[in-house]
C-alpha positions as CSV (number, residue, x, y, z in Angstrom):
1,X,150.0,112.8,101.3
2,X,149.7,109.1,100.5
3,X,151.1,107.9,97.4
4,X,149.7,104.4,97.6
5,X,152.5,102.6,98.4
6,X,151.0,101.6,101.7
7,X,148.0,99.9,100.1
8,X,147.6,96.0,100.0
9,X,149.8,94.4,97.1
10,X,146.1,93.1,95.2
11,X,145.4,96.5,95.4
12,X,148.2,98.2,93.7
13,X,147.8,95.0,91.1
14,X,144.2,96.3,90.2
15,X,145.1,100.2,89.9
16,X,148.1,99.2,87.5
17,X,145.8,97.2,85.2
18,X,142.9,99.7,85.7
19,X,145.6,102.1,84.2
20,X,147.0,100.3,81.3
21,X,143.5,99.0,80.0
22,X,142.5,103.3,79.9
23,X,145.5,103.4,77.9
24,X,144.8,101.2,75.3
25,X,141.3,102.3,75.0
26,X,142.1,106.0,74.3
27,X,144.8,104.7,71.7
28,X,142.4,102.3,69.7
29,X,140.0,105.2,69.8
30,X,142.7,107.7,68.4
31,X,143.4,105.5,65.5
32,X,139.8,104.6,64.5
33,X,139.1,108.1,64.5
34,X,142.7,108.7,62.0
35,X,141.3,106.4,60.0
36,X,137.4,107.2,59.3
37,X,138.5,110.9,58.6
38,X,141.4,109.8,56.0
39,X,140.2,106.4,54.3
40,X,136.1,107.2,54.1
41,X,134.6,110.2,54.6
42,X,137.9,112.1,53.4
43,X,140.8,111.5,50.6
44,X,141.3,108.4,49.6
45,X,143.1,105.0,51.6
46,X,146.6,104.8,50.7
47,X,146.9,102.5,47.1
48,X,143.4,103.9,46.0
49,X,143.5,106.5,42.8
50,X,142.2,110.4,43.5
51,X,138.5,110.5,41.8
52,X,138.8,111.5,38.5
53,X,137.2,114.8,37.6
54,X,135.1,114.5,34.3
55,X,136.4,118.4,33.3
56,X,140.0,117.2,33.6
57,X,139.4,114.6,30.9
58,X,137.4,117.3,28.7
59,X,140.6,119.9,29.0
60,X,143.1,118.7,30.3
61,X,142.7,121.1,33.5
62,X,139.9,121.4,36.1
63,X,137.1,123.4,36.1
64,X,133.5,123.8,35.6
65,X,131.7,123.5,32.0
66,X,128.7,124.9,33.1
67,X,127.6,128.0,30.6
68,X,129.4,130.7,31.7
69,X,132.2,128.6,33.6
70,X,131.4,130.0,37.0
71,X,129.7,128.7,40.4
72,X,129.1,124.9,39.8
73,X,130.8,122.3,41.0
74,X,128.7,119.9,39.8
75,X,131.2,118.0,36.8
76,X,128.3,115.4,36.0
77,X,125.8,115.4,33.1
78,X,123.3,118.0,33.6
79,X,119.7,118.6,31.8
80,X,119.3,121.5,30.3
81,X,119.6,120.3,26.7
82,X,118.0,116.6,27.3
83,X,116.0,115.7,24.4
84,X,117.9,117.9,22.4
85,X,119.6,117.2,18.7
86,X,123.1,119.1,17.9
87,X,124.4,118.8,14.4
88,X,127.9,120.3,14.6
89,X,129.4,119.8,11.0
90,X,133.0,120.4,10.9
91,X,134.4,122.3,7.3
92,X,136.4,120.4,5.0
93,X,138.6,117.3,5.6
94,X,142.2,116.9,6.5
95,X,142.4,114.3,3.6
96,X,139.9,116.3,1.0
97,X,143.8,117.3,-0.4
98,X,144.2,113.3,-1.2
99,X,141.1,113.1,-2.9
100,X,141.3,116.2,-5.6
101,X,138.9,114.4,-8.4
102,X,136.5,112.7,-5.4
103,X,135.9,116.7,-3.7
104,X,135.7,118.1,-7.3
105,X,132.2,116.6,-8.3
106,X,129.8,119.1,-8.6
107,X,126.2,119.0,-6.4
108,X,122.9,120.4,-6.8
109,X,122.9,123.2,-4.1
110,X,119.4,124.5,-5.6
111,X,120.0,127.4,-6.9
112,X,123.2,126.6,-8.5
113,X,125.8,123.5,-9.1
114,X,128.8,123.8,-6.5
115,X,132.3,121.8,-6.0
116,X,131.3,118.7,-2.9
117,X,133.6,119.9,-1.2
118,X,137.0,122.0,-0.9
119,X,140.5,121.4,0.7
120,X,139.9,124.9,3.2
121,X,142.3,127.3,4.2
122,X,145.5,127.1,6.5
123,X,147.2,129.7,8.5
124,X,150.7,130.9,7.5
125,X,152.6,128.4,9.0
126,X,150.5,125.1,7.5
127,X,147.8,124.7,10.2
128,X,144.6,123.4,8.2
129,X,141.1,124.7,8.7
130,X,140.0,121.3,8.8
131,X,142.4,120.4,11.6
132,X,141.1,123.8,13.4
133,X,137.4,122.6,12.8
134,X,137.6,119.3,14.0
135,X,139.5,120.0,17.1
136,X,136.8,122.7,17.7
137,X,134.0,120.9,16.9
138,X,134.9,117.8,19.4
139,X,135.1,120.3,22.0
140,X,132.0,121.1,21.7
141,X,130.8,118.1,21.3
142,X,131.7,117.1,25.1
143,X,130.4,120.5,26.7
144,X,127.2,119.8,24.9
145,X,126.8,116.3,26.3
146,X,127.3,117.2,29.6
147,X,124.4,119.7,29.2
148,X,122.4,116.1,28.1
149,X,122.0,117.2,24.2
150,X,122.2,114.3,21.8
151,X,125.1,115.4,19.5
152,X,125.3,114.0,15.8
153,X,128.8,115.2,14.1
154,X,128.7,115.0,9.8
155,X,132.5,113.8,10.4
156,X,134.8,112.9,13.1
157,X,138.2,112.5,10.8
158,X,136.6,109.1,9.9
159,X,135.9,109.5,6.2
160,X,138.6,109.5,3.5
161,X,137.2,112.9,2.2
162,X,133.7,115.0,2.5
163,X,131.4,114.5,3.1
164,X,129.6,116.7,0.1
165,X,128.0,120.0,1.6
166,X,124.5,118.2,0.3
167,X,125.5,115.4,2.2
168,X,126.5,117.9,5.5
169,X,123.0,119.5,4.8
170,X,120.9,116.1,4.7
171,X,122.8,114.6,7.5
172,X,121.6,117.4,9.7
173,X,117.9,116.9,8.0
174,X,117.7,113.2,8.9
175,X,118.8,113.7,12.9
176,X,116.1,116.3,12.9
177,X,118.3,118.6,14.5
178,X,117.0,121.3,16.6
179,X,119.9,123.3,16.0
180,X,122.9,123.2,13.5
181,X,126.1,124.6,13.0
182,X,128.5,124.7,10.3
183,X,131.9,125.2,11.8
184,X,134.9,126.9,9.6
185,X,137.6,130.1,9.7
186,X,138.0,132.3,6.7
187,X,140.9,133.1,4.9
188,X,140.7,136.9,3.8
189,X,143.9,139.2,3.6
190,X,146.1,139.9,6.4
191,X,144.6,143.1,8.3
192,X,140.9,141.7,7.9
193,X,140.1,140.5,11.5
194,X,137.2,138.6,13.9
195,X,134.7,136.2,13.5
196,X,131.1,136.3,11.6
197,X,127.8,134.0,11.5
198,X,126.8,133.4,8.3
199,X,122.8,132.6,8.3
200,X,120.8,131.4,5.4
201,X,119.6,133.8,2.6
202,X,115.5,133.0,1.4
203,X,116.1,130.6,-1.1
204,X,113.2,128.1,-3.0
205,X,114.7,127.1,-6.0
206,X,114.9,123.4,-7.7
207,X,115.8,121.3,-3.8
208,X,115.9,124.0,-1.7
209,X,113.2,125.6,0.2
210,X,114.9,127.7,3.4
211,X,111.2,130.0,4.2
212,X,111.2,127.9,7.6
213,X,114.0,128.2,8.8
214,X,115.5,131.5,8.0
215,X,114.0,133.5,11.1
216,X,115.2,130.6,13.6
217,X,118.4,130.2,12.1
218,X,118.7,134.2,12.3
219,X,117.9,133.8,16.2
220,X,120.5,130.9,16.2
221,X,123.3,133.1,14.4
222,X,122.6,136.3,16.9
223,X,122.6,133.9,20.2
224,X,125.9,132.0,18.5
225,X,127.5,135.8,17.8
226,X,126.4,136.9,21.3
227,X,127.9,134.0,23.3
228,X,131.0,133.9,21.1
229,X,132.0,137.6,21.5
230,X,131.5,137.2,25.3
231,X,133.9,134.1,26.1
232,X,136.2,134.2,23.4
233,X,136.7,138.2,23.8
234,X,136.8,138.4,20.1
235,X,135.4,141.5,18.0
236,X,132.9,140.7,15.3
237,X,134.4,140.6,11.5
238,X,135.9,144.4,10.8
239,X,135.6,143.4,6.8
240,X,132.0,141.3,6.7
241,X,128.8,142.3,8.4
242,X,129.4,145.9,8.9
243,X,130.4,145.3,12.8
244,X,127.4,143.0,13.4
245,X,129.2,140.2,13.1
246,X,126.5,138.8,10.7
247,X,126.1,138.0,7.3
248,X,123.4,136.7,4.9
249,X,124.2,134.0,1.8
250,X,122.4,132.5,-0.4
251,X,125.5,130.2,-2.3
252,X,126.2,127.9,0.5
253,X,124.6,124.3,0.2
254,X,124.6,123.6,3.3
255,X,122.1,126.2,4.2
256,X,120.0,126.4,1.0
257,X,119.2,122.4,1.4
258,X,118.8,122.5,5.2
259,X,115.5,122.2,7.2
260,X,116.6,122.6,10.3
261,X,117.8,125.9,11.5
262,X,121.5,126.0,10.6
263,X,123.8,128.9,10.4
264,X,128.0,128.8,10.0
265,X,130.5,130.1,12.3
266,X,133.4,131.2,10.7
267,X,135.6,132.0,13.8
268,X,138.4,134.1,12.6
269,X,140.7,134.6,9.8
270,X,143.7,132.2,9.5
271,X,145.4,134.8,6.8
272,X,146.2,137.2,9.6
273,X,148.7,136.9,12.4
274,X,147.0,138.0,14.8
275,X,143.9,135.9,14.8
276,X,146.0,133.0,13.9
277,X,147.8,133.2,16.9
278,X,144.6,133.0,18.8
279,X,142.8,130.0,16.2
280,X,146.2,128.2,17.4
281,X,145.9,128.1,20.6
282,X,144.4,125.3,22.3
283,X,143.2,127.2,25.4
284,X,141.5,129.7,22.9
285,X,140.2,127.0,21.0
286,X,138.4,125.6,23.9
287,X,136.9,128.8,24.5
288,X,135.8,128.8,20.9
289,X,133.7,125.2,22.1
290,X,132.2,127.2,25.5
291,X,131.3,130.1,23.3
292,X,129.5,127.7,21.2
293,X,127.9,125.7,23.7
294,X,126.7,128.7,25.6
295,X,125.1,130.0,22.4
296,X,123.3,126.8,20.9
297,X,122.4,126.7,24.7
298,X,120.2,129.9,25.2
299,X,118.8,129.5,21.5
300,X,117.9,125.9,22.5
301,X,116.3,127.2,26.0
302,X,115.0,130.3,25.4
């Protein structure tokens, strides 16, 4: 068989050059093709940043924020709470302790005169409820957002002290909040264990008037208690409530002078070891803020 060395020399010019030009083509093809899967369509171009994911900068770890953490992937602001005002009113102050005299005033709460404000508890080991509250409440604050609510906070570690629980109450009032939440953690004997929603006793007496809003806020509290149980996988208080993980007050100012349906959420008790353990940690702190989320959620959108 002929293995072409017999053709002309123009001839065995032309099937050389026929030859190398293929070879180039299928090379410059191979690389366009490396580089529209890795530097478009795919991960980023060498020297370009990974996209950042909004959930990492929420956490500190990816995932979803969607109510009930599972099945989206979608980390971008969603609707379901668009149009929507969230009070979230952090308890105490880390400074109230620096302003004794200031916190000391007493306020009209209607039916009685109370302190403005208190100092809070702290677990064993010195970790303040208003450090617990804040971190809680800013939390929530973000998962909220991404849901599309409008979130107002009564303090964001920005005032020297307070502000006064008439002052929590009015701020709440004046955003026209469609839902409001008092956040704090108790601090009962060692032993006495959970969380509890406190909602807002029928009180009309001098500034207060809560016959409005005590049936929503009472929907509020069981939606909050629901939600909160569910991601947090804490058991409702063992020493308030009698296992509902509810209870009804009529001394609390920032319920008797609300008019928007308000309830608190006092999310464990710092006194005992075990709860502290869990009001310490950061991961179960952020599912403290989902727990919340979901349940001013499904009140909001029910």
């Amino acid at each position: 068989m002929s293995n072409g060395s017999s053709l002309p020399p123009h001839r065995r010019l032309r099937g050389t050059l026929l030859v190398v030009l293929a070879s180039v083509v299928v090379a410059g093809l191979g690389g366009w093709l490396v580089w529209h899967a890795s530097g478009r369509d795919g991960g980023p171009r060498a020297g370009q940043p990974a996209p950042s994911d909004p959930a990492e900068s929420a956490t500190g770890r990816g995932g979803s924020h969607t109510p009930g953490g599972k099945g989206s992937k979608d980390h971008g602001p969603r609707a379901g709470l668009k149009g929507k005002v969230v009070v979230l009113d952090p308890g105490h102050n880390p400074h109230n302790g620096e302003h004794g005299r200031e916190i000391a005033r007493q306020v009209d709460i209607g039916n009685a005169r109370k302190e403005c404000d208190t100092t809070g508890t702290a677990t064993n080991d010195g970790y303040a409820e208003a450090s617990f509250t804040l971190d809680v409440v800013r939390r929530a604050r973000t998962l909220l957002q991404e849901q599309g609510a409008k979130v107002v906070l009564t303090q964001d570690g920005d005032r020297p002290y307070g502000p006064c629980v008439d002052e929590r109450a009015e701020i709440g009032n004046k955003a026209h909040a469609d839902a409001a939440l008092s956040l704090h953690a108790d601090g009962s004997g060692a032993g006495n264990r959970g969380f509890h929603v406190i909602l807002p006793a029928r009180v009309t007496d001098g500034p207060a008037d809560t016959a409005a809003i005590v049936g929503p806020s009472r929907q509020l509290g069981e939606r909050l208690a629901g939600r909160f149980r569910a991601v947090t996988g804490s058991a409702a208080s063992n020493y308030i409530g009698g296992g509902t993980g509810l209870d009804k007050r009529s001394d609390l100012g920032g319920l008797n002078l609300s008019t928007v349906p308000k309830v608190f959420l006092e999310c464990g008790n710092m006194r005992d070891p075990k709860d502290a353990a869990q009001l310490t940690d950061a991961d179960w702190r952020q599912k403290a803020a989902r727990g919340i989320t979901e349940g001013i959620t499904d009140f909001l959108t029910r």
